[in-house]
NUROKOL-356665 format. One record per residue (C-alpha): residue in one letter; x, y, z. Coordinates in steps of 0.001 Angstrom, whole numbers, padded with zeros to 6 digits. Layout:
// residues N
 resn    east   north      up
    A       X       Y       Z
...
//
This chain:
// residues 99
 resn    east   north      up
    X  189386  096941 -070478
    X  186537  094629 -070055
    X  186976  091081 -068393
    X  186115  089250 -070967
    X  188410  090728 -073606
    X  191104  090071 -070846
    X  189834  086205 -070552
    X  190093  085855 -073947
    X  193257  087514 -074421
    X  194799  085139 -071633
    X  193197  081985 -073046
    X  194500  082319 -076294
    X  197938  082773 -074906
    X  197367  079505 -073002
    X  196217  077894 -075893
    X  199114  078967 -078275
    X  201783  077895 -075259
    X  200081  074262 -075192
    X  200400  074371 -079374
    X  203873  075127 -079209
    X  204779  072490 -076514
    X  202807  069825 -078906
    X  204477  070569 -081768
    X  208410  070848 -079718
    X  207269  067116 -078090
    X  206546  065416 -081707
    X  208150  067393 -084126
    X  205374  068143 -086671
    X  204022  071649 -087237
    X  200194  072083 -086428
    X  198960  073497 -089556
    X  197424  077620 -089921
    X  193887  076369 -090069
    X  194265  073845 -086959
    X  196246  076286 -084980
    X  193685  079441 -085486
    X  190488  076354 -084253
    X  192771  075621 -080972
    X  193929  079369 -079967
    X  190852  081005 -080435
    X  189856  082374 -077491
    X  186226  082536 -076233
    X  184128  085455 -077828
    X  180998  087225 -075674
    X  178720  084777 -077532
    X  180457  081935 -076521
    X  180958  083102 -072985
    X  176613  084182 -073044
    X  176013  080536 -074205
    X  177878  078661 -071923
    X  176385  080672 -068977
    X  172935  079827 -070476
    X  173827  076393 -071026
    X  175163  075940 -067086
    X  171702  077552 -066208
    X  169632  075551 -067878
    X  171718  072421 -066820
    X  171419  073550 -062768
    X  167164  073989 -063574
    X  166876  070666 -065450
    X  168694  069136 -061810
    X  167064  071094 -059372
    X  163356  070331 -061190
    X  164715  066496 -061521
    X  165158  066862 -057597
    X  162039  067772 -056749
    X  160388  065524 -059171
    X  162406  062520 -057493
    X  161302  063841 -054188
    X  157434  063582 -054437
    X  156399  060391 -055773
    X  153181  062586 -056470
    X  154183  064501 -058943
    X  154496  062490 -062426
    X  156204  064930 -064877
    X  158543  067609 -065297
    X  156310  070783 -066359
    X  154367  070214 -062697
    X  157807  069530 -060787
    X  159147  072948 -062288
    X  155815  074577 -061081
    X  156860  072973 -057716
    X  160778  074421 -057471
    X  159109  077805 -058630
    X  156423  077771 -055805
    X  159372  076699 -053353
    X  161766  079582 -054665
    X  159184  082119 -054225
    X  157954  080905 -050961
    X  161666  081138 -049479
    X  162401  084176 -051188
    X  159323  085647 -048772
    X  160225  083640 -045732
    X  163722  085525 -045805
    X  161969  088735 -046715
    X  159819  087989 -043521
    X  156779  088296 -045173
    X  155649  084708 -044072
    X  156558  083131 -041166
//
């Protein structure tokens, strides 16, 4: 069985439990349409775009970092040529192809 399925199996669960304690704690039913938005568990698409989104967040700060740290360098599109330069200059330093 694939992890994900599993995940999604498990959060559903999770999310029906809390459902059930809400509606023992006040009394009042949480109607079909309600309760199917709230237990749905995460599908691959979901799970594909909040990995992309959490990427995208972690390049936005580490190009904002480098930006921040060179007074020299007065937009974003030259700051992410900057992190890209570093990245691939490390990635050969390790490899010891500079040193």
């Amino acid at each position: 069985m694939h992890f994900g399925r599993m995940e999604k199996r498990f959060n559903q669960n999770q999310f029906q439990q809390l459902v059930e304690l809400i509606e023992n704690i006040t009394g009042k039913p949480v109607n079909g349409k309600e309760r199917a938005l709230i237990v749905r568990g995460a599908d691959e698409i979901d799970l594909v775009r909040s990995g992309l989104e959490e990427t995208m967040v972690t390049a936005y700060h580490e190009i904002r970092d480098v930006m921040m740290a060179h007074p020299d360098i007065h937009d974003m599109r030259t700051a992410a040529f900057v992190a890209a330069i570093n990245k691939i200059s490390n990635d050969y330093t390790s490899l010891g192809i500079w040193r």
